[in-house]
C-alpha positions as CSV (number, residue, x, y, z in Angstrom):
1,X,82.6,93.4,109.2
2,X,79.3,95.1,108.3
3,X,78.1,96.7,105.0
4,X,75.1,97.4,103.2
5,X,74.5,97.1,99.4
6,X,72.5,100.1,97.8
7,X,69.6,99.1,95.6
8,X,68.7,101.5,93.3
9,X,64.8,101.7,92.9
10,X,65.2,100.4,89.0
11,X,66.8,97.5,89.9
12,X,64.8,95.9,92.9
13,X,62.6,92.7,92.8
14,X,58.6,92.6,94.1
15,X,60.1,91.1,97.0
16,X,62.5,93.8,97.7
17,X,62.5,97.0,100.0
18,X,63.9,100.3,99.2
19,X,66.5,101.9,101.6
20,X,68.1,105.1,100.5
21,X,71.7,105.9,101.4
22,X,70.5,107.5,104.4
23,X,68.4,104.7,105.7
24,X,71.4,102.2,105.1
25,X,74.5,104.7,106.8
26,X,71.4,104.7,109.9
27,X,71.6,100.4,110.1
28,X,74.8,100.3,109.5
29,X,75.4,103.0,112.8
30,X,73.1,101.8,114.6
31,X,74.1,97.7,114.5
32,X,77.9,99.3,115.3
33,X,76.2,100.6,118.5
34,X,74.3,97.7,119.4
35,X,77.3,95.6,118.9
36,X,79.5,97.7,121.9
37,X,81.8,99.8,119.5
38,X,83.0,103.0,120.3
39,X,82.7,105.6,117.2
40,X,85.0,108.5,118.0
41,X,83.8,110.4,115.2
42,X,81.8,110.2,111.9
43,X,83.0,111.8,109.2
44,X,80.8,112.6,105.7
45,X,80.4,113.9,103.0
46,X,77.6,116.8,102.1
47,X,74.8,113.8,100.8
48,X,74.9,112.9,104.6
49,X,75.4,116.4,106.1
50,X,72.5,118.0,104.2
51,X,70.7,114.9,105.9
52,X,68.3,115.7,108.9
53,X,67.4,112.0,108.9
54,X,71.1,111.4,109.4
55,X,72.2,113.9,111.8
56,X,69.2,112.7,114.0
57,X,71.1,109.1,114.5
58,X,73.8,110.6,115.4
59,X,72.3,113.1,118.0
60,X,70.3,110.0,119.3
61,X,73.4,107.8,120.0
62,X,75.3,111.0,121.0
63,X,77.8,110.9,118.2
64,X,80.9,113.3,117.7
65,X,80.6,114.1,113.9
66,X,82.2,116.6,111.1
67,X,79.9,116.4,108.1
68,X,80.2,118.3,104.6
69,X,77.5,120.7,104.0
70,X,76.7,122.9,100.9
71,X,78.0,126.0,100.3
72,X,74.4,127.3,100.2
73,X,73.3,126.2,103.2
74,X,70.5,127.6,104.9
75,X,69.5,127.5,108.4
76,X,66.2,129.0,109.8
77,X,67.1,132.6,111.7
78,X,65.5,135.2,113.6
79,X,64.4,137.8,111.7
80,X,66.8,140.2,114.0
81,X,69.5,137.7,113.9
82,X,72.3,137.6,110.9
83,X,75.4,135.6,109.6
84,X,78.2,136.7,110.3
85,X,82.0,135.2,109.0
86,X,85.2,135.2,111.3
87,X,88.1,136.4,110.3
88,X,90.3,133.9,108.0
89,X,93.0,131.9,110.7
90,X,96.0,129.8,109.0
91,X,96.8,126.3,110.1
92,X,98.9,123.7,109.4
93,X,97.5,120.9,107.6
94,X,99.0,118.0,108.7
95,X,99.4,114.9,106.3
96,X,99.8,110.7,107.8
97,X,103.5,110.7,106.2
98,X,104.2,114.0,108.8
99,X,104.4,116.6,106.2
100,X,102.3,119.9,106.5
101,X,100.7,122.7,104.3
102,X,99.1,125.9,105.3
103,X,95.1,126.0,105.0
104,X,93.0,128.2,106.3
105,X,89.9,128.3,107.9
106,X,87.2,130.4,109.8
107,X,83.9,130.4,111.4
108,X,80.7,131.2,109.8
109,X,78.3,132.0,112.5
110,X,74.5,131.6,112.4
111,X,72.7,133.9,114.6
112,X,73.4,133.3,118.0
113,X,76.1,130.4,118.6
114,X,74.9,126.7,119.4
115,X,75.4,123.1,119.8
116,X,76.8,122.9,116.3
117,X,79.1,125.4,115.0
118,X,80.1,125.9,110.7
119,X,83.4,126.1,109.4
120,X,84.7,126.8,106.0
121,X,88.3,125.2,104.9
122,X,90.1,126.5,102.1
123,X,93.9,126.6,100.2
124,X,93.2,130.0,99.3
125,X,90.8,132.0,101.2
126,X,91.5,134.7,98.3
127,X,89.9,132.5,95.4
128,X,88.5,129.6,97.0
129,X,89.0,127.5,94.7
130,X,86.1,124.5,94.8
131,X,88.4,121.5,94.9
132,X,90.2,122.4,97.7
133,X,87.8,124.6,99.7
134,X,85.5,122.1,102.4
135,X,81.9,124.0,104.0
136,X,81.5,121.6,107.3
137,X,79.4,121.5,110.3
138,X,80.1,119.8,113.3
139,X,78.8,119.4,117.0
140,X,82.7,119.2,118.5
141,X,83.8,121.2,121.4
142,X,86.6,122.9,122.2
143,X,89.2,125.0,120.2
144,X,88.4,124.0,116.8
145,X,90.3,126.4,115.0
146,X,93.1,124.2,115.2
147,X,91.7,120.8,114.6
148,X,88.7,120.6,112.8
149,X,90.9,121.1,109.5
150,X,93.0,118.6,110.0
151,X,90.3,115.6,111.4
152,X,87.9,116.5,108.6
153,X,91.0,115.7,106.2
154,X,91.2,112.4,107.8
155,X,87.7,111.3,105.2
156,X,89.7,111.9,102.5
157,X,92.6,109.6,103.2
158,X,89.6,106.8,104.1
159,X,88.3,107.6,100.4
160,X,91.6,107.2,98.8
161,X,92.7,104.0,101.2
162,X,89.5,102.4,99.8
163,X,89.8,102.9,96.3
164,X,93.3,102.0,96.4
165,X,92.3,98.3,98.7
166,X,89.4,98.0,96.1
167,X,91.8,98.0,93.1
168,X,95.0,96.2,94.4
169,X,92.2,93.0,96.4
170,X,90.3,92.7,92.6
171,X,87.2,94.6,93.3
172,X,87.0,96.6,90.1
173,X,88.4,93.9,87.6
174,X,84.8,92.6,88.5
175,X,80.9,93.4,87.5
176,X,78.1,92.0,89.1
177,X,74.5,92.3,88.5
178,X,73.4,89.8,90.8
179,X,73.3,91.4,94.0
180,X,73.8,88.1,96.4
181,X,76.9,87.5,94.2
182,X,77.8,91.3,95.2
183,X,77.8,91.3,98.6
184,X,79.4,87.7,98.6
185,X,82.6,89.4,96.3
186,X,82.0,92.6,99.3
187,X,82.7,90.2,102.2
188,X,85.4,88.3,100.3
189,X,87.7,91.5,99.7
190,X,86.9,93.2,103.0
191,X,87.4,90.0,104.8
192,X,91.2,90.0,103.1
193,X,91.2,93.9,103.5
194,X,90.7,93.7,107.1
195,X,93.2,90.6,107.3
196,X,96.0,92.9,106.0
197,X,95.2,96.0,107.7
198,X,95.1,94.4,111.4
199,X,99.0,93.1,110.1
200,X,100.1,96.6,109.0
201,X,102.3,98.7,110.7
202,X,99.6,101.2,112.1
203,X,97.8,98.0,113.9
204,X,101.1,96.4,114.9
205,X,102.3,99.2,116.7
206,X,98.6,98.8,119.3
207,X,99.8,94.9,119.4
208,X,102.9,95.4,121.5
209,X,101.8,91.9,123.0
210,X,102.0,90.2,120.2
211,X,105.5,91.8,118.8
212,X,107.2,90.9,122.3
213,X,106.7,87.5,122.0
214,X,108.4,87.4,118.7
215,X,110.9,85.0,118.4
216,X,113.5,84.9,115.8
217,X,114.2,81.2,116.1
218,X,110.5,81.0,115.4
219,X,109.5,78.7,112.2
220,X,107.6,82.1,111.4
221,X,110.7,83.6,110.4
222,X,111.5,81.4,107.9
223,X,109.0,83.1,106.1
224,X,111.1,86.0,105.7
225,X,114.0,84.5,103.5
226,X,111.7,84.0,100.4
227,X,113.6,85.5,97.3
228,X,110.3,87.4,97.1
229,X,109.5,88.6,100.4
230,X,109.0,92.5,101.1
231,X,110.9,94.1,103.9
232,X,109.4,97.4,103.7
233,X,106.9,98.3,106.2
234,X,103.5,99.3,104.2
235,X,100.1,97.7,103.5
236,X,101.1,96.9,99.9
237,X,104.0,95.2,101.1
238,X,101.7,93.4,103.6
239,X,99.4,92.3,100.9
240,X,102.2,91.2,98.7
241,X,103.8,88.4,101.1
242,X,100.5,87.3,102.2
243,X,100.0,86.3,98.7
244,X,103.2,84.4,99.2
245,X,102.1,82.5,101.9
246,X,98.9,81.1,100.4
247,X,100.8,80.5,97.6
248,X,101.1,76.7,98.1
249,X,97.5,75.9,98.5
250,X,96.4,77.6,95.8
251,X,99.0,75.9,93.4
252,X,98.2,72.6,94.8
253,X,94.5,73.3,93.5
254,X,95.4,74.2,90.5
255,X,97.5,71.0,89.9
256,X,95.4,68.2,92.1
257,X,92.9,68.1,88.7
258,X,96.1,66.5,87.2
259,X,97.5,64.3,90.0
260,X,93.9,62.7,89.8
261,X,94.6,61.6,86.4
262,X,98.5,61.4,86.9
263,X,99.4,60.4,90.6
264,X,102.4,61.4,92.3
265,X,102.8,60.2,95.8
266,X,106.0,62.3,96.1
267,X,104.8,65.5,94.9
268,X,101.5,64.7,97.3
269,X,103.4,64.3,100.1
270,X,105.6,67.6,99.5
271,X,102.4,69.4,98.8
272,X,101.4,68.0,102.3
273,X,104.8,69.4,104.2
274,X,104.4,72.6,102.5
275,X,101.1,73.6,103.3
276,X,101.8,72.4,106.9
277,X,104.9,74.6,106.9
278,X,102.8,77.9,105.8
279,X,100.1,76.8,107.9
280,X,102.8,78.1,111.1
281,X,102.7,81.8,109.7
282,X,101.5,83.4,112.5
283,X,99.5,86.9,112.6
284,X,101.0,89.6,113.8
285,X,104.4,88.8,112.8
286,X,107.4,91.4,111.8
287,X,110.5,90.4,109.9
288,X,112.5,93.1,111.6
């Protein structure tokens, strides 16, 4: 897991070093790379499009990328050369539960085509309304008439799936000031976020491995016939019998203050055979 905390200039220490956004998005690529991943594509918004700082990483490493841009965007021209806008093409916007709306979308040329070609993405190519209507650039190949649309579309699912994991994991019933605090918190609920994801259906479905060697005389299925337990097949669901199974340990914390000043071998001893017992939950692991 890697992540930067921004530092606005008003809040640093002698001791501390300014990084814009920019300069932070670069590490953060650039450590990715070093550590062997593959990006496929970046996706951003226009604070990282309008960046020439920021389109330089990703020319350097060679990245695909569709980045917002302004709708007054300039770009130096020829003073024989013009802009020019394709006509408006309609395309089906296609959405991760499999339903689809018409969008629309041409090219606006700069002079004489290059490397990296601008599109404009709209509900309504009558009133383009500001909401809905997406300025992008992007150094893809191919026919993008029919796909740039629908992989730029893709950043705002990330946006909402991170505000929705920041608010069900506990990051916003929380305010730090203290930044080592922060990023502590940071790792905490991305360390649980990633946890759930890699056990959600989208990652179970890459783990064929792992769900052919599930057995349903397994102690793992036991798990399954909690009163409790969620059948249903989405990340929420995930997260909610997770909680279930570290249920136990966190109880017995909350208790073992007491059984200090009140022993209880028996209740010790079941406390013992229950945490073994969640302890055989293993990842990867479908009720179905």
């Amino acid at each position: 897991m890697i992540f930067q905390v921004f530092k606005p200039k008003g809040t640093l220490k002698p001791s501390d070093e300014y990084k814009s956004k920019i300069d932070l998005a670069g590490e953060i690529i650039t450590e990715l790379i070093d550590y062997g991943f593959q990006i496929e594509l970046v996706l951003a918004d226009s604070l990282y499009g309008e960046s020439s700082q920021f389109i330089k990483i990703l020319d350097k490493y060679k990245l695909p990328y569709i980045v917002s841009i302004r709708s007054n965007h300039g770009v130096g021209l020829p003073s024989d050369q013009r802009v020019r806008a394709n006509k408006w093409c309609q395309f089906k916007r296609v959405f991760s539960d499999g339903k689809s709306e018409n969008r629309y979308i041409r090219e606006i040329i700069y002079g004489k085509k290059g490397e990296v070609t601008y599109w404009e993405v709209t509900t309504d190519p009558e009133t383009m309304p500001s909401n809905s209507t997406s300025f992008v650039k992007t150094n893809l190949k191919g026919k993008l008439k029919k796909i740039v649309g629908n992989l730029y579309g893709l950043r705002t699912w990330v946006e909402y799936g991170f505000r929705q994991c920041k608010q069900e994991l506990g990051w916003t019933d929380y305010r730090f000031t203290n930044f080592k605090e922060l990023e502590k918190w940071w790792s905490i609920i991305f360390c649980v976020y990633t946890m759930i994801s890699l056990n959600s259906p989208a990652f179970l479905s890459l783990n064929l491995c792992n769900r052919t060697q599930y057995n349903p005389n397994n102690t793992s299925a036991k798990f399954s016939a909690h009163q409790e337990w969620d059948h249903q097949s989405g990340w929420k669901n995930t997260l909610n019998n997770f909680r279930l199974v570290i249920q136990p340990i966190l109880l017995f914390w909350l208790i073992y203050p007491w059984l200090q000043i009140f022993p209880s071998s028996n209740l010790l001893l079941g406390f013992k055979h229950l945490i073994n017992a969640m302890n055989q939950f293993q990842p990867f692991y479908s009720s179905a």
